[in-house]
C-alpha positions in Angstrom: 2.8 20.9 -6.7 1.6 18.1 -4.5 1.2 15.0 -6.1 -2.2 12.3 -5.6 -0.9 8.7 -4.9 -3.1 5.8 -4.4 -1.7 2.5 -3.5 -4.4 -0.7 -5.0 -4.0 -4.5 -3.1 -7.0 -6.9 -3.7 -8.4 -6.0 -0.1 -6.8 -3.5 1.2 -5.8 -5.1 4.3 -1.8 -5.7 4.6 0.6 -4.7 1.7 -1.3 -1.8 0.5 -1.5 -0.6 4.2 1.9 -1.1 4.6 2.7 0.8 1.3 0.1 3.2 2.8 1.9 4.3 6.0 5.8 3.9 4.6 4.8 6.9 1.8 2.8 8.9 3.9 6.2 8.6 5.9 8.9 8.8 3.2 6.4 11.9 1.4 5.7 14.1 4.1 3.9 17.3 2.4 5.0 16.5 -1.1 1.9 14.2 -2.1 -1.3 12.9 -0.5 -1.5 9.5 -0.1 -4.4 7.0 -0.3 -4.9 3.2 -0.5 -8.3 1.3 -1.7 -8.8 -2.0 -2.6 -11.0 -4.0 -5.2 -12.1 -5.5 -2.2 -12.5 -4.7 1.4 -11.2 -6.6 4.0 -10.3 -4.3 7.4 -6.8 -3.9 8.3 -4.7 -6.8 8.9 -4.2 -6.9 13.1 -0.8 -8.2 11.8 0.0 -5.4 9.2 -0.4 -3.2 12.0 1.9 -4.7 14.3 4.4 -5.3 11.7 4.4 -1.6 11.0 4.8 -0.7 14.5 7.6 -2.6 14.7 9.4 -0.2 12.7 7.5 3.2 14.3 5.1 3.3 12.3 1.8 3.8 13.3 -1.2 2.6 11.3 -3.7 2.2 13.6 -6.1 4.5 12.3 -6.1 3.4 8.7 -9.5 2.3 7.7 -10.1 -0.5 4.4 -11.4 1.6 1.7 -12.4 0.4 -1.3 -11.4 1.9 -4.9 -15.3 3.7 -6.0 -14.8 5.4 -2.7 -12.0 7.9 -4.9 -13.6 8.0 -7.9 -13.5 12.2 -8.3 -9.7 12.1 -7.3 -7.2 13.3 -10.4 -4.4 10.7 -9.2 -0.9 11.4 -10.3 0.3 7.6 -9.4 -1.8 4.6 -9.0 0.5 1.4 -7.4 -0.6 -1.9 -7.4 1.2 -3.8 -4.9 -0.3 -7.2 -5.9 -0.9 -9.2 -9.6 -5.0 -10.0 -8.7 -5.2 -5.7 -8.3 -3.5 -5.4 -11.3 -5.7 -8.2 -12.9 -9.3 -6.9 -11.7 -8.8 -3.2 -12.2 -6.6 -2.8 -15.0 -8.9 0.2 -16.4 -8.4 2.2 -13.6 -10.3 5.8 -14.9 -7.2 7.6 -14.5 -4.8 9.7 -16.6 -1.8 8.5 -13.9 1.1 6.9 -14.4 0.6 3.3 -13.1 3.1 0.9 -11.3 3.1 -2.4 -10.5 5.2 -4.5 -8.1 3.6 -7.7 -6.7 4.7 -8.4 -3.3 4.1 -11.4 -1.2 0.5 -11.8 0.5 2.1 -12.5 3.9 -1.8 -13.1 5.2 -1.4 -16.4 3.7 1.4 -17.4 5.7 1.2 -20.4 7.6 3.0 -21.8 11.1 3.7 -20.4 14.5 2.8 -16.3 15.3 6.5 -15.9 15.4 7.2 -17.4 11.7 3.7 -15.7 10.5 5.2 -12.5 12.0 8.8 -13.5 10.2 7.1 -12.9 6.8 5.2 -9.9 7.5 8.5 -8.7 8.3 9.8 -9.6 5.1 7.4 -8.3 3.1 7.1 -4.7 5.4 11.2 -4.6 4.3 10.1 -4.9 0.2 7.8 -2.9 0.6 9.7 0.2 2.8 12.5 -0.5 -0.3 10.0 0.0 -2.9 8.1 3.1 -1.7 11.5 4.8 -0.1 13.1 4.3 -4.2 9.5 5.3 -5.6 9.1 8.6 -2.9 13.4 9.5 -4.6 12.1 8.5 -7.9 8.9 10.1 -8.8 8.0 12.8 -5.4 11.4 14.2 -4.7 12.1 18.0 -6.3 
């Protein structure tokens, strides 16, 4: 049966993106995937590059915020950063939640090369996390 995932950030601009396209990837058919924040923000010009970087391709991804999937019986609700976890701890949900905070790399700082250094390094966490959590929890 195909699982309901939704990935939560605080604006729904960069990690949750990223966690966005890497389980849509690592998934396939086995769940339908979504991403909100308790904010919105747009999508990070950055987060997109980064993503493409490693073929992946979330150019069309739009910043949605949580209210907008209200009606939606999720299976797993991610938060991929502690203020997410903070503001919307009473998600109205029977899903199992997970948490894993991962760097903001919109606040780094310095050149567009070291900017771009840590949104490579938080892309890698984040492929680790949702390739483990796609083997963990969506696999058959």
């Amino acid at each position: 049966m195909k699982k309901n995932v939704l990935v939560l950030c605080t604006g729904n601009s960069c990690r949750s993106q990223m966690a966005e396209g890497y389980l849509k990837t690592f998934a396939g058919e086995a769940a339908d995937i979504y991403s909100a924040g308790v904010e919105t923000h747009g999508v990070n010009p950055r987060a997109i590059k980064a993503m493409a970087d490693d073929s992946v391709d979330i150019s069309d991804h739009t910043s949605n915020h949580v209210d907008e999937y209200n009606g939606i019986p999720f299976d797993y609700v991610i938060t991929v950063c502690d203020n997410a976890k903070e503001r919307c701890p009473y998600f109205p949900t029977e899903a199992t939640k997970l948490h894993h905070n991962f760097p903001d790399p919109a606040k780094a700082t310095g050149s567009e090369e070291e900017i771009m250094m840590e949104f490579g390094k938080t892309r890698q966490m984040i492929k680790d996390y949702m390739k483990d959590f796609v083997e963990k929890y969506l696999s058959n």
